[in-house]
GUKOLVEX-202147 format. One record per atom (N, C-alpha, C): x, y, z. Coordinates in steps of 0.1 Angstrom, whole numbers, padded with zeros to 4 digits, always signed. Example, Ala and Ser with C-alpha at 12.3 -4.5 7.8 and 13.67 -1.06 7.14 Angstrom:
REM residues 2
+0132-0057+0078 +0123-0045+0078 +0132-0033+0078 +0128-0022+0071 +0137-0011+0071 +0129+0000+0079 
REM end
This chain:
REM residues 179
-0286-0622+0444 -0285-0609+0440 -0285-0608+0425 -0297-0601+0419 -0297-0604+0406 -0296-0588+0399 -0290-0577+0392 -0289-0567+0391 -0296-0567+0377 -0303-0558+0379 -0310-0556+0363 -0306-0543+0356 -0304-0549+0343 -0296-0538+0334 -0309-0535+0326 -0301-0519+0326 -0313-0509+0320 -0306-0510+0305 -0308-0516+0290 -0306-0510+0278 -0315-0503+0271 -0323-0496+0276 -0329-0488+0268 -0324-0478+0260 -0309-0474+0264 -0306-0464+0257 -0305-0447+0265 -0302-0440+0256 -0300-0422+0265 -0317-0420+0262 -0318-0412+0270 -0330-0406+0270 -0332-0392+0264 -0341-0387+0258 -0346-0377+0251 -0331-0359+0259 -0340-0365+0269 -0333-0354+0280 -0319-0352+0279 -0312-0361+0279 -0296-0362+0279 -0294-0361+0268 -0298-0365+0252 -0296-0360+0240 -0293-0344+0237 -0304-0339+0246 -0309-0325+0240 -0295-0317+0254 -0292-0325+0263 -0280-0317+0270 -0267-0319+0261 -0266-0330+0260 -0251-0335+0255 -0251-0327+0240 -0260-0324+0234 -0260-0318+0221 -0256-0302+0223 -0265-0296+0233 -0261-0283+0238 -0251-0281+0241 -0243-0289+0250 -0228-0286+0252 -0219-0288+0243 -0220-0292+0235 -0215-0297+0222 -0211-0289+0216 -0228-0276+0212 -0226-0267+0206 -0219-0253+0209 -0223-0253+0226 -0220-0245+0230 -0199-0247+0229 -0196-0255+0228 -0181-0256+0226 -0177-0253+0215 -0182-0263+0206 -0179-0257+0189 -0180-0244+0190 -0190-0233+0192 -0192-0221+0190 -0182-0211+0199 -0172-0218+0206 -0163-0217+0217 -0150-0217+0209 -0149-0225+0202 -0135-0228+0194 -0135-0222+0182 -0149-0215+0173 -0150-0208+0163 -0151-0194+0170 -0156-0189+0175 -0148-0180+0178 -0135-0177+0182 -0126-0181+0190 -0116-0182+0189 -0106-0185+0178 -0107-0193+0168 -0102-0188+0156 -0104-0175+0146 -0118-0173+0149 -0121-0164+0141 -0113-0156+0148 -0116-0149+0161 -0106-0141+0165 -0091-0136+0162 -0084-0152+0163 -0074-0151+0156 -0073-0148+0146 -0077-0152+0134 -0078-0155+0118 -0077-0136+0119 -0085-0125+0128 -0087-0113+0127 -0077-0108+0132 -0068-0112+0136 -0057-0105+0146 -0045-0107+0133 -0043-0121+0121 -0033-0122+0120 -0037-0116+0105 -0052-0111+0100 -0055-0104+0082 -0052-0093+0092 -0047-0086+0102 -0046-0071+0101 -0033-0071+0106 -0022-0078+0109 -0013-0080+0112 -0007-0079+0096 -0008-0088+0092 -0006-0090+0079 -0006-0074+0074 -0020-0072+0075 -0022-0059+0063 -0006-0047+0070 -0009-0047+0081 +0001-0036+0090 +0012-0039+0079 +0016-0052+0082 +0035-0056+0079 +0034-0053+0057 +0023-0056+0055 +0022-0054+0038 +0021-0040+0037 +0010-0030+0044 +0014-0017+0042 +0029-0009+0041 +0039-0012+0054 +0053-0005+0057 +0063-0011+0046 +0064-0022+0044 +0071-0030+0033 +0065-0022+0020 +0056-0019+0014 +0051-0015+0004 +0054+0003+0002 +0057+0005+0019 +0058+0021+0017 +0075+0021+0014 +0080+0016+0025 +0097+0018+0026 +0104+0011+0009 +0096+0002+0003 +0101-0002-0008 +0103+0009-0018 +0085+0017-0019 +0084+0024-0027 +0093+0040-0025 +0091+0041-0013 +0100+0057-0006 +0117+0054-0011 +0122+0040-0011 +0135+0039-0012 +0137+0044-0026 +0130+0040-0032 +0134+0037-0050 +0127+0056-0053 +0119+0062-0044 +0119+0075-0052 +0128+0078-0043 +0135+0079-0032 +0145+0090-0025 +0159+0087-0033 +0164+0074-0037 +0174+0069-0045 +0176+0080-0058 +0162+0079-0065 +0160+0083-0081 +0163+0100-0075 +0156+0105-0061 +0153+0120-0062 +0165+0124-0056 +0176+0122-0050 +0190+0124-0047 +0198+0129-0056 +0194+0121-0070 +0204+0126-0081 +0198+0136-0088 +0185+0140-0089 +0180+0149-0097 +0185+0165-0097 +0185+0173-0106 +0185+0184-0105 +0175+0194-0098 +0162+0185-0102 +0155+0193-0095 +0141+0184-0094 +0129+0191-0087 +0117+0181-0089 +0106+0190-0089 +0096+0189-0100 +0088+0197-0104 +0073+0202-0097 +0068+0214-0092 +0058+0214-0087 +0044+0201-0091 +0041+0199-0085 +0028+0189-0085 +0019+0197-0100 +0019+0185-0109 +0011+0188-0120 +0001+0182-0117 -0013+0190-0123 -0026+0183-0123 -0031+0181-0133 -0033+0170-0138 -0035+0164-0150 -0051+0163-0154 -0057+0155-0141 -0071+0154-0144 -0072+0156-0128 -0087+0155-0125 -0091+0154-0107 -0088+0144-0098 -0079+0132-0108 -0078+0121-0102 -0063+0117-0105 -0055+0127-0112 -0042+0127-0115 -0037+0138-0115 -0021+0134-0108 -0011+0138-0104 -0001+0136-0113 +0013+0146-0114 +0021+0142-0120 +0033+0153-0112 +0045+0143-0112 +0053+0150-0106 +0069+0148-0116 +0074+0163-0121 +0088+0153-0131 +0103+0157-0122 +0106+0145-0121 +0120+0140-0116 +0131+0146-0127 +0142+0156-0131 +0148+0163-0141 +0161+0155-0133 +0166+0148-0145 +0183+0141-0143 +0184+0140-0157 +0183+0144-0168 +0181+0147-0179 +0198+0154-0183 +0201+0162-0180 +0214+0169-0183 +0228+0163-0173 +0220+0152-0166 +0236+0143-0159 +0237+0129-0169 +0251+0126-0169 +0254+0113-0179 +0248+0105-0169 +0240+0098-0182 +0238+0079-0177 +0218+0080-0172 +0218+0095-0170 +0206+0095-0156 +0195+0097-0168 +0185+0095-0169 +0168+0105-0174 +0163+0106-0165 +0150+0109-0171 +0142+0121-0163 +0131+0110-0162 +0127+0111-0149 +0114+0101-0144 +0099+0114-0142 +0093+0103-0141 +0077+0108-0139 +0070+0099-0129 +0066+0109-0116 +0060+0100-0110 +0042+0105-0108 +0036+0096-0110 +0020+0097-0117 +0014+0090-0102 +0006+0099-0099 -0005+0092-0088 -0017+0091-0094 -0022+0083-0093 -0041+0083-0097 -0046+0077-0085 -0056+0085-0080 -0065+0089-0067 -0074+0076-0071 -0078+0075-0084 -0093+0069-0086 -0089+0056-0079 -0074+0053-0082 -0070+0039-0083 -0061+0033-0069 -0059+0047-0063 -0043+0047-0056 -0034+0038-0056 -0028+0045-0068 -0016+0038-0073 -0008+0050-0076 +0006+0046-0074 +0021+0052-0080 +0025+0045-0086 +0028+0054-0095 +0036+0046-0105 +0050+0057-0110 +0060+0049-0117 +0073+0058-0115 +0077+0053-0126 +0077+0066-0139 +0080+0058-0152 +0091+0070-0157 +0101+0060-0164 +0112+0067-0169 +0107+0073-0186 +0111+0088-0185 +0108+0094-0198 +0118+0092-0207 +0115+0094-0221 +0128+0095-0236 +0127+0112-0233 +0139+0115-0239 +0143+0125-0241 +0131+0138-0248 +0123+0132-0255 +0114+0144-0260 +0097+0148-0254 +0099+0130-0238 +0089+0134-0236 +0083+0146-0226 +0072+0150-0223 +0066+0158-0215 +0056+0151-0205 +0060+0157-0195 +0046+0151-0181 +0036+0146-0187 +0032+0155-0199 +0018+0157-0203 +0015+0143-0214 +0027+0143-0221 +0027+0134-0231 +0023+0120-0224 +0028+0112-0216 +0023+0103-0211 +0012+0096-0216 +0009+0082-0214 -0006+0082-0218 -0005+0071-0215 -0019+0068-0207 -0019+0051-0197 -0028+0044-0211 -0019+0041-0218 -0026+0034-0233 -0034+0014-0225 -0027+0012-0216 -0031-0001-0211 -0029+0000-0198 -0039-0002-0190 -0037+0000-0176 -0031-0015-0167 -0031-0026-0175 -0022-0035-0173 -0008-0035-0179 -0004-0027-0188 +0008-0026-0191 +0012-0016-0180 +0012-0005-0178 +0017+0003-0164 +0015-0001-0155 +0008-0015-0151 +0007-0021-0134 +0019-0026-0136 +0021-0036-0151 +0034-0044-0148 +0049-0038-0149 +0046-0028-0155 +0062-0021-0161 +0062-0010-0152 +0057-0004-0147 +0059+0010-0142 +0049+0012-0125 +0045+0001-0120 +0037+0005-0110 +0051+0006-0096 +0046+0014-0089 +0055+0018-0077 +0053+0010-0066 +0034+0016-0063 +0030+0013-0052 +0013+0011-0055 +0008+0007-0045 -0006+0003-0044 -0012+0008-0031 -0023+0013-0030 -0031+0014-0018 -0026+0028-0010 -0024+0039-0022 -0019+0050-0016 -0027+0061-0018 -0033+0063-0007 -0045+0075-0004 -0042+0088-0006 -0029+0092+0003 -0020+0105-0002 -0007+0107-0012 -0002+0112-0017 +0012+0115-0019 +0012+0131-0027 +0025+0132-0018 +0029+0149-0020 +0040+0149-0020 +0044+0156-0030 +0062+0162-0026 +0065+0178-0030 +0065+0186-0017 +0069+0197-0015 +0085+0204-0008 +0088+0212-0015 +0096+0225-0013 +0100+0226+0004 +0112+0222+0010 +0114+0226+0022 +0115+0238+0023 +0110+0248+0031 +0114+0268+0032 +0118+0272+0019 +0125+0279+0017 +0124+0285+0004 +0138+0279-0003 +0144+0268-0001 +0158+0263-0004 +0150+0250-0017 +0144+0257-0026 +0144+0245-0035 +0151+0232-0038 +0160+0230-0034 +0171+0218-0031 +0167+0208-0021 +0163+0210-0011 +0159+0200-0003 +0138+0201-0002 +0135+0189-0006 +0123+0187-0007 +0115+0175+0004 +0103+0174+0004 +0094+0165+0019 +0084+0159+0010 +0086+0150+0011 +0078+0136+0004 +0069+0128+0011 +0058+0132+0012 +0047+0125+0022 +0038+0117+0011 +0036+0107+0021 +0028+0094+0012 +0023+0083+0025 +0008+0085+0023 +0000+0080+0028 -0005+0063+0021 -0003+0053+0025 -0011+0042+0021 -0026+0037+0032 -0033+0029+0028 -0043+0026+0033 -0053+0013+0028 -0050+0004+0035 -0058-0009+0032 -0067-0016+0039 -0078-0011+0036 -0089-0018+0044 -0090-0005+0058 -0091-0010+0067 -0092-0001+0083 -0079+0010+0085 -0068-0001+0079 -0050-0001+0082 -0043+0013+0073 -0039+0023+0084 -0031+0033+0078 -0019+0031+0077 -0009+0035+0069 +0008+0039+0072 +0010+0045+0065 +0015+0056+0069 +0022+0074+0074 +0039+0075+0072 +0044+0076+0060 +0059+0082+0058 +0059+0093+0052 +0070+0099+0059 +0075+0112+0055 +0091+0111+0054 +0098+0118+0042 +0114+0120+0042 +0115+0133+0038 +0126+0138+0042 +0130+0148+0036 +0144+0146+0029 +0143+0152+0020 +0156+0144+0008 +0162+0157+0003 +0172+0157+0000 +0183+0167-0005 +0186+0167-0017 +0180+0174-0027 +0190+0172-0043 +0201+0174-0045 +0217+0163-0044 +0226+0164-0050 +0229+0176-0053 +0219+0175-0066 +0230+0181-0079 +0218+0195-0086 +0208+0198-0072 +0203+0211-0077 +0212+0222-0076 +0210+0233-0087 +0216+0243-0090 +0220+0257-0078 
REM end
């Protein structure tokens, strides 16, 4: 009984299967990361948008509590907003200015001197106001209006938006120490 051994090797045929299944797996397991990799940049964006709103909503509902009062929406240019925070006549407090620019959507929340005006302002460096005075980033809306006709309590809507990803807050806040 003498058995004869084939080394010739794979043949043409089996190369070109074994290759296809091959590929067809890799392209099995890249998708599926990719998928993932997509599930966790918009997860991500979600959890960086609400952190980025609640941070910024804390620090103006904080500052807007104590104020006397808060000024109708100035329009500076078509791409700027200005809104002034008056705590100016309580000890210890000044008067803030909060600035939206559409072009850029960004807030920013900068404390005034005593002689300045909404108007006076001036973004002399637009990296000096990201680092010293920026609020927020990636905010499409922001509004703050007059609840009914009780100037004292005001509604603070602010829209962010990054990439696909929206988030939507609204507060209504009470001035303290309006007249």
């Amino acid at each position: 009984m003498r058995v004869k051994l084939n080394n010739k090797g794979m043949s043409l045929l089996e190369l070109v299967i074994s290759m296809t299944i091959s590929i067809i797996v890799v392209l099995m397991i890249i998708s599926f990361i990719s998928a993932a990799f997509r599930v966790f940049r918009r997860t991500n964006d979600d959890v960086k948008l609400q952190m980025e709103a609640q941070t910024a909503m804390n620090q103006i509902i904080n500052i807007a509590m104590e104020a006397k009062s808060i000024s109708a929406k100035t329009i500076i240019t078509s791409q700027e907003e200005r809104y002034l925070i008056d705590n100016l006549d309580l000890a210890g407090y000044s008067d803030y200015a909060l600035i939206y620019r559409k072009d850029l959507q960004k807030l920013y929340l900068v404390e005034m001197a005593p002689s300045d005006t909404l108007g006076s302002i001036v973004f002399d460096s637009e990296e000096h106001f990201d680092q010293e005075c920026l609020l927020s980033e990636y905010v499409s809306e922001f509004n703050i209006t007059s609840v009914g006709s009780d100037d004292s309590v005001k509604n603070i809507v602010m829209k962010l938006q990054l990439g696909q990803d929206t988030y939507d807050v609204t507060k209504e806040v009470n001035l303290r120490n309006a007249p």
